[in-house]
Kinemage of the C-alpha trace (Angstrom):
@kinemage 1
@onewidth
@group {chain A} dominant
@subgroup {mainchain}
@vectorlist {calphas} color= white
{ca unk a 1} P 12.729 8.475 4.228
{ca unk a 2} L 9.760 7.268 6.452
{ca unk a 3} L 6.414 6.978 4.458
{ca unk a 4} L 3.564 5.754 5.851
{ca unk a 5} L 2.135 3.343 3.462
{ca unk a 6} L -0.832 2.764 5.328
{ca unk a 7} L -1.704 5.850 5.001
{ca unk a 8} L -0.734 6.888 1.688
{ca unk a 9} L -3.338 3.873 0.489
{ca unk a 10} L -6.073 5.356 2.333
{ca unk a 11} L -5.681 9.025 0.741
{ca unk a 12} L -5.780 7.160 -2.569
{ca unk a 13} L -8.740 5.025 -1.987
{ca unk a 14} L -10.653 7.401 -0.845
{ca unk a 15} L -9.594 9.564 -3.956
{ca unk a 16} L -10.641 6.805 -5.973
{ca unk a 17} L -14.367 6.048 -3.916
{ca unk a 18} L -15.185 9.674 -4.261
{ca unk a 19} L -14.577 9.453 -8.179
{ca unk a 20} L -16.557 6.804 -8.323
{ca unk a 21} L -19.296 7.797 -6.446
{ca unk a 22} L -19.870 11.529 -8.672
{ca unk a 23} L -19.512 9.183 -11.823
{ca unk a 24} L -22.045 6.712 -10.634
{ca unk a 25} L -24.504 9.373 -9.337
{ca unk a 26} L -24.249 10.614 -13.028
{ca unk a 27} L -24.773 7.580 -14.734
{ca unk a 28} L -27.197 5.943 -12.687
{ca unk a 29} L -29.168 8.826 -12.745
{ca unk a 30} L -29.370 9.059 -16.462
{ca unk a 31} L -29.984 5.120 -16.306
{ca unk a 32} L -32.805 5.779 -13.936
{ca unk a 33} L -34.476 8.411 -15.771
{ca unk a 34} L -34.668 5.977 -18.933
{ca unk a 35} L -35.490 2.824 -16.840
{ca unk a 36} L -38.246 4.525 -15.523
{ca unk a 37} L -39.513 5.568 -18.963
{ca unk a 38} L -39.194 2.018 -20.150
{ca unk a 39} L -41.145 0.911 -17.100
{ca unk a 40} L -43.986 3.387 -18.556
{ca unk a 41} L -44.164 1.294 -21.270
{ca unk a 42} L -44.044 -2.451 -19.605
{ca unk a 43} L -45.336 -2.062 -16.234
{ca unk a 44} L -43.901 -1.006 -13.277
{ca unk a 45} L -42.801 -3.828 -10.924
{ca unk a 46} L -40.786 -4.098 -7.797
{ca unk a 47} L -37.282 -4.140 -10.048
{ca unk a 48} L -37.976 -0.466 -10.269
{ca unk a 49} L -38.640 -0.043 -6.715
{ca unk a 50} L -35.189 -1.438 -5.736
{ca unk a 51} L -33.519 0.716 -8.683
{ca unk a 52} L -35.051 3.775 -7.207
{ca unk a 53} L -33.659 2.702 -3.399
{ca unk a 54} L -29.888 1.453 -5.285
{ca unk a 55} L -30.403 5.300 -7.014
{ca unk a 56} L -30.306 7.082 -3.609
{ca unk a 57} L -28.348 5.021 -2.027
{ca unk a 58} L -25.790 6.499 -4.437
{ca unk a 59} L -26.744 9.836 -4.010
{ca unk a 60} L -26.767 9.839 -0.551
{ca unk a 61} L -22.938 9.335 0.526
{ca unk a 62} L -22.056 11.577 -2.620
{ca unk a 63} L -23.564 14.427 -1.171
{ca unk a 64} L -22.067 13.522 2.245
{ca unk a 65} L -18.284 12.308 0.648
{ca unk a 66} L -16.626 14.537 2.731
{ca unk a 67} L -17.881 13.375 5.773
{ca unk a 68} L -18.167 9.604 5.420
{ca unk a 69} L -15.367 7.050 5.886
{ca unk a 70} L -13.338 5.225 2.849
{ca unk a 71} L -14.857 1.974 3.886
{ca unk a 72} L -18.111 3.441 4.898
{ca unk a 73} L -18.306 5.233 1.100
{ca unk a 74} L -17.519 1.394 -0.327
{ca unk a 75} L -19.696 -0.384 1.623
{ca unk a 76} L -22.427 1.712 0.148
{ca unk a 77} L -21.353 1.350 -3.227
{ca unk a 78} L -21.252 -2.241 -3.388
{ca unk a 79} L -24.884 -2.681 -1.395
{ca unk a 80} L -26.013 -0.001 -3.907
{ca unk a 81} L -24.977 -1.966 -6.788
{ca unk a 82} L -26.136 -5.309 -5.490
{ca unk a 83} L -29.312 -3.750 -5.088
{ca unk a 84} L -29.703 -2.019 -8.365
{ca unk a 85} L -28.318 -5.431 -10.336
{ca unk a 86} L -30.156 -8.004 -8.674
{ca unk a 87} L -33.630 -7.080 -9.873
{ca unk a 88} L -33.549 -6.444 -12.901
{ca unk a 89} L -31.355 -9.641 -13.701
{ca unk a 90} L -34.402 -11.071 -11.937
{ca unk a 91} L -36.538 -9.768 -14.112
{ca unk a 92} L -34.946 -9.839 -17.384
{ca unk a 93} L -31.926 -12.542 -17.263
{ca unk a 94} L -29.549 -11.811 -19.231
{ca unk a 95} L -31.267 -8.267 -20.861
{ca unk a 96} L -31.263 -6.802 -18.100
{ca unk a 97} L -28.136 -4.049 -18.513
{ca unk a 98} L -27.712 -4.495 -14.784
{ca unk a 99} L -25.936 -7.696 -15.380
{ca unk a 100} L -22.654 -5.961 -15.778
{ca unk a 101} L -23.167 -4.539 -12.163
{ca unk a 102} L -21.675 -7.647 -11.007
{ca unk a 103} L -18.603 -7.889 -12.002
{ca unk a 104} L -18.105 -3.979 -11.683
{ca unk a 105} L -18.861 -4.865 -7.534
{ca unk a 106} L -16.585 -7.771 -7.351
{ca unk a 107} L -13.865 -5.184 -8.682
{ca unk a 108} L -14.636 -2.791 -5.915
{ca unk a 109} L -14.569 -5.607 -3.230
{ca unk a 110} L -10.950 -6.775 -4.346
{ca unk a 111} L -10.183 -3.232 -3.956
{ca unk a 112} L -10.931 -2.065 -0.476
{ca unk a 113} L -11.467 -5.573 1.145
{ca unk a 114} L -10.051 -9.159 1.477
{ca unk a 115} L -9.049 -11.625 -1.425
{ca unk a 116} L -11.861 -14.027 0.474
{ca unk a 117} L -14.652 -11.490 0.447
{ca unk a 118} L -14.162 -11.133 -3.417
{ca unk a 119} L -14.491 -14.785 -3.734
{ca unk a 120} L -17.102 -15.051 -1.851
{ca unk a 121} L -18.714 -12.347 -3.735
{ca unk a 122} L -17.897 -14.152 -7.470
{ca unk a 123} L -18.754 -17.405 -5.874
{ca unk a 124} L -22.645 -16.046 -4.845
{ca unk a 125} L -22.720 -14.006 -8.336
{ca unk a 126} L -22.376 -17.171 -9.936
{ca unk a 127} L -24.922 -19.397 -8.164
{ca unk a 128} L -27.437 -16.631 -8.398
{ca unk a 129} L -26.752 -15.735 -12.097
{ca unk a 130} L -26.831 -19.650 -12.860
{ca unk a 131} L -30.229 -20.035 -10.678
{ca unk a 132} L -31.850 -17.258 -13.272
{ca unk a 133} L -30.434 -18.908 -16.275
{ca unk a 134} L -32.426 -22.169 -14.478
{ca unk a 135} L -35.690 -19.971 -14.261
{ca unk a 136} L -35.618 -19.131 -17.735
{ca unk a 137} L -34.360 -22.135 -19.748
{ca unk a 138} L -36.902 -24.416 -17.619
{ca unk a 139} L -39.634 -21.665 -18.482
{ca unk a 140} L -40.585 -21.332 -14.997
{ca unk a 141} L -39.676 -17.624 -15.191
{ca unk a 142} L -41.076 -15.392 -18.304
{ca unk a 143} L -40.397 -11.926 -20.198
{ca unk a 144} L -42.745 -9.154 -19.438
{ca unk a 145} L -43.084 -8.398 -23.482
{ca unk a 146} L -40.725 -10.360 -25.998
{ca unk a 147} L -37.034 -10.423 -26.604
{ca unk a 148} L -37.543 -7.861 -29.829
{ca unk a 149} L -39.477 -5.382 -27.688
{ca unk a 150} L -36.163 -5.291 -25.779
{ca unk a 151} L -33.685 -5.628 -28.157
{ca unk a 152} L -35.765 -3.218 -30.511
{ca unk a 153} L -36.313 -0.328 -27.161
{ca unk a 154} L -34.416 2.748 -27.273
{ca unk a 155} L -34.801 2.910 -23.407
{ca unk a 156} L -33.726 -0.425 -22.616
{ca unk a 157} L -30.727 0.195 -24.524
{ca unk a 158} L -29.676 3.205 -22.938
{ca unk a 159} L -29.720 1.645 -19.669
{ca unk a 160} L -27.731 -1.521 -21.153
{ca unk a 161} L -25.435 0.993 -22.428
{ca unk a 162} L -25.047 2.718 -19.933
{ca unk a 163} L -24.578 -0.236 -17.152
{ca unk a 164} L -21.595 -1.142 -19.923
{ca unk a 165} L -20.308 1.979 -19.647
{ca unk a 166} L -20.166 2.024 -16.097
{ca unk a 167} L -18.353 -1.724 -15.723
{ca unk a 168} L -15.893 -0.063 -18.321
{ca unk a 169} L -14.982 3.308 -16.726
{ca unk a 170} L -15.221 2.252 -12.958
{ca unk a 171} L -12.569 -0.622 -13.786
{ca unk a 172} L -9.981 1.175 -15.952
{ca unk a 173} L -10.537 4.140 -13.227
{ca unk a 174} L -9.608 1.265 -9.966
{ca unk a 175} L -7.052 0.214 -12.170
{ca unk a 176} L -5.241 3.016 -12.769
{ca unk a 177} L -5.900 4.001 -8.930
{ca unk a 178} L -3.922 0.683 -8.044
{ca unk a 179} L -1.037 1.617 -11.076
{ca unk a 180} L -0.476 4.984 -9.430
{ca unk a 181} L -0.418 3.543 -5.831
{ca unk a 182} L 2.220 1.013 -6.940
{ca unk a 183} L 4.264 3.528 -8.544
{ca unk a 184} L 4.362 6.040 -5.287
{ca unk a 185} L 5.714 3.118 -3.330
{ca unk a 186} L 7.817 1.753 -5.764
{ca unk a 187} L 9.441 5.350 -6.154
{ca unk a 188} L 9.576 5.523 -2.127
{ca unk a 189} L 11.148 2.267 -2.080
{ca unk a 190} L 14.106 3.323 -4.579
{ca unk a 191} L 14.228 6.453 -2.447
{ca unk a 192} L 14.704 4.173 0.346
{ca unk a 193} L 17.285 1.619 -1.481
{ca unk a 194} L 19.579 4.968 -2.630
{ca unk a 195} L 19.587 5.689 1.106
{ca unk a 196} L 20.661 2.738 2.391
{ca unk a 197} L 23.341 2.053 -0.223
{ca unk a 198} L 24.783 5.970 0.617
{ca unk a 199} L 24.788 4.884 4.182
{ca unk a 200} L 26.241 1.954 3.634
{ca unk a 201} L 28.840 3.180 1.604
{ca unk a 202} L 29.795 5.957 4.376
{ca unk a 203} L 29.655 2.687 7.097
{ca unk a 204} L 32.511 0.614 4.504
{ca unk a 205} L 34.163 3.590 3.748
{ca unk a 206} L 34.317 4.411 7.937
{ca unk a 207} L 35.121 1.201 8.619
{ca unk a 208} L 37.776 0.868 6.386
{ca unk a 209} L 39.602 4.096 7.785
{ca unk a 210} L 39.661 1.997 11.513
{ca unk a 211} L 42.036 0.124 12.270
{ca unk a 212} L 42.264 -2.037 15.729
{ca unk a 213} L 44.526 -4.489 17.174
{ca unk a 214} L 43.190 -7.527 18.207
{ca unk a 215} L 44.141 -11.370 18.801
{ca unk a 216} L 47.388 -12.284 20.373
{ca unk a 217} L 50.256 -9.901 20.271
{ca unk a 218} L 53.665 -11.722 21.175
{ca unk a 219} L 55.567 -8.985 23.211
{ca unk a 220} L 59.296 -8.968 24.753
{ca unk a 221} L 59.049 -9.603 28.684
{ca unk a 222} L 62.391 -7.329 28.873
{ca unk a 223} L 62.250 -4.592 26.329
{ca unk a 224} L 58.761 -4.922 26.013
{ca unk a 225} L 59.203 -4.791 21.816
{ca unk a 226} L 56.476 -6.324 19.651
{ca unk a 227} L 56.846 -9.037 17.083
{ca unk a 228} L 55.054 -7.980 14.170
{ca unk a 229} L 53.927 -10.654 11.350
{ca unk a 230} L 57.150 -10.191 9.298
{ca unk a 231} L 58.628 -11.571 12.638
{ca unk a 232} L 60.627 -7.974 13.065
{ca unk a 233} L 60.381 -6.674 16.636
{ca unk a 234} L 59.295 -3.154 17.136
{ca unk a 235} L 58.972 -0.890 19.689
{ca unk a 236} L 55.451 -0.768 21.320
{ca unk a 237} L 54.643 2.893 20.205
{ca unk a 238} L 55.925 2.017 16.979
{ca unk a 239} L 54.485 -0.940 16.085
{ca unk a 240} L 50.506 0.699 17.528
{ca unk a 241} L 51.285 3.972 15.512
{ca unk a 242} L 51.529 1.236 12.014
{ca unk a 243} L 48.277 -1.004 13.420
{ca unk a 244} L 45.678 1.905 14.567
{ca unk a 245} L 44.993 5.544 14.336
{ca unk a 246} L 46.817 6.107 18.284
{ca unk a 247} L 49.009 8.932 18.510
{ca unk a 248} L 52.059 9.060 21.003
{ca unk a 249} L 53.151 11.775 23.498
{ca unk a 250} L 55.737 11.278 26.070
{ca unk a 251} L 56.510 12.001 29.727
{ca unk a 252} L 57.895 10.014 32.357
{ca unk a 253} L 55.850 7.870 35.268
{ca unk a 254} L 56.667 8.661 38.789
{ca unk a 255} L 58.607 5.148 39.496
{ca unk a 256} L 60.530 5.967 36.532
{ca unk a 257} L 61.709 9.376 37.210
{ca unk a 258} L 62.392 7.914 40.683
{ca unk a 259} L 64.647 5.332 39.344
{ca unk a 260} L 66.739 7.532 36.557
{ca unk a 261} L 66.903 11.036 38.627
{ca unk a 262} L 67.290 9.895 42.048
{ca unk a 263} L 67.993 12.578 44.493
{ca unk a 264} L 66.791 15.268 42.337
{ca unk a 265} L 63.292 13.515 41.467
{ca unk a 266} L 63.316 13.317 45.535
{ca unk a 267} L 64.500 16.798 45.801
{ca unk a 268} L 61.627 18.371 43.556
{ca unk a 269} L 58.816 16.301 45.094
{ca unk a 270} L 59.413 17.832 48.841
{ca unk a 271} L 60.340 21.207 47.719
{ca unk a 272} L 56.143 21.010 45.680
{ca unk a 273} L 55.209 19.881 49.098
{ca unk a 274} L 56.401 22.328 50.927
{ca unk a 275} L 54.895 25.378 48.919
């Protein structure tokens, strides 16, 4: 059985992208809506103008799934999420729902690329999620209204919510993606393994039904018998009938005949060549 592997990962990711992309055009949407009336209340700022790009930016390639690339969909994604998380961290520290967009990206990038992207990734999160801590704790960067307002505002706590929501569902859903993709190729793999060992055993069980003579075979320089490893000597035919699957039919050579019939071998061969 010959899977392609390659392939069957791609079909699977790009299950998995599309999934992702109607659920996060559904949640973000609802997110935006209520961000948007919570920014009615505090002031609109440029957080809400890079929410509204990160908001079509994920509406975009989910109208157009079909006719975007796996890695073209992610890429999206994950600039889509940057850009909807870093603002409102920004903005808010850690109220700001779109904290949890983090570590919902760095799941996507160990997904569809390289181990050292998603370092790099958690490595950046990090420094820029320990610079705003800096900003806040040193009180060079401030709250728009107090902590209650936030903690006390339906709005705001839909969004957080909802961002919550979204780190939960998007990483059970890439983890169950990468449970059923091991599964398929472990199953093709014992496929492949009960294969082998059936061709295998056909191989033994041929090999076992061949026999050949080989090494040194001590033979009579008169009779031409053959010593066998008993030390009883055995006519040729005889002793390659026991030691391989040849089968014997006889006749008689031309020097032969010559030798035991004489005139009448002599007589035979001119009266053929005369016809």
């Amino acid at each position: 059985m010959n899977i392609n592997y390659t392939h069957q990962e791609e079909v699977l990711k790009d299950k998995l992208i599309n999934k992702i992309l109607i659920f996060s055009s559904t949640i973000i949407s609802i997110a935006y809506i209520a961000a948007q009336i919570r920014a009615s209340e505090i002031g609109w700022t440029l957080r809400d103008l890079f929410q509204t790009l990160a908001w079509l930016a994920i509406l975009t390639p989910t109208v157009f799934r079909k006719k975007l690339g796996v890695y073209t969909k992610a890429i999206i994604v994950i600039i889509a999420f940057t850009l909807g998380a870093l603002p409102g961290v920004y903005t808010l520290g850690i109220l700001g729902g779109t904290i949890f967009l983090f570590p919902t990206t760095a799941v996507l990038i160990a997904i569809f690329y390289s181990t050292k992207a998603s370092r790099s990734f958690i490595l950046i999160s990090l420094v820029f999620l320990t610079w705003i801590a800096y900003r806040f704790i040193s009180g060079s960067a401030v709250l728009s209204h107090s902590a209650d307002f936030f903690i006390t505002n339906i709005f705001h706590w839909i969004v957080y919510l909802l961002c919550v929501t979204f780190f939960f569902v998007i990483s059970c859903q890439t983890i169950h993606s990468f449970r059923k993709t091991m599964e398929l190729q472990l199953e093709t793999i014992k496929s492949q393994r009960d294969e082998l060992t059936k061709i295998n055993k056909e191989l033994i069980d041929a090999s076992q039904n061949v026999k050949k003579l080989q090494g040194m075979l001590p033979i009579c320089s008169s009779c031409k018998k053959i010593r066998d490893d008993k030390g009883y000597w055995n006519q040729i035919e005889s002793y390659i009938k026991q030691n391989s699957e040849a089968e014997f039919s006889h006749g008689i050579c031309p020097d032969c005949a010559q030798k035991l019939y004489g005139e009448f071998y002599d007589k035979n061969r001119n009266d053929e060549g005369t016809k």
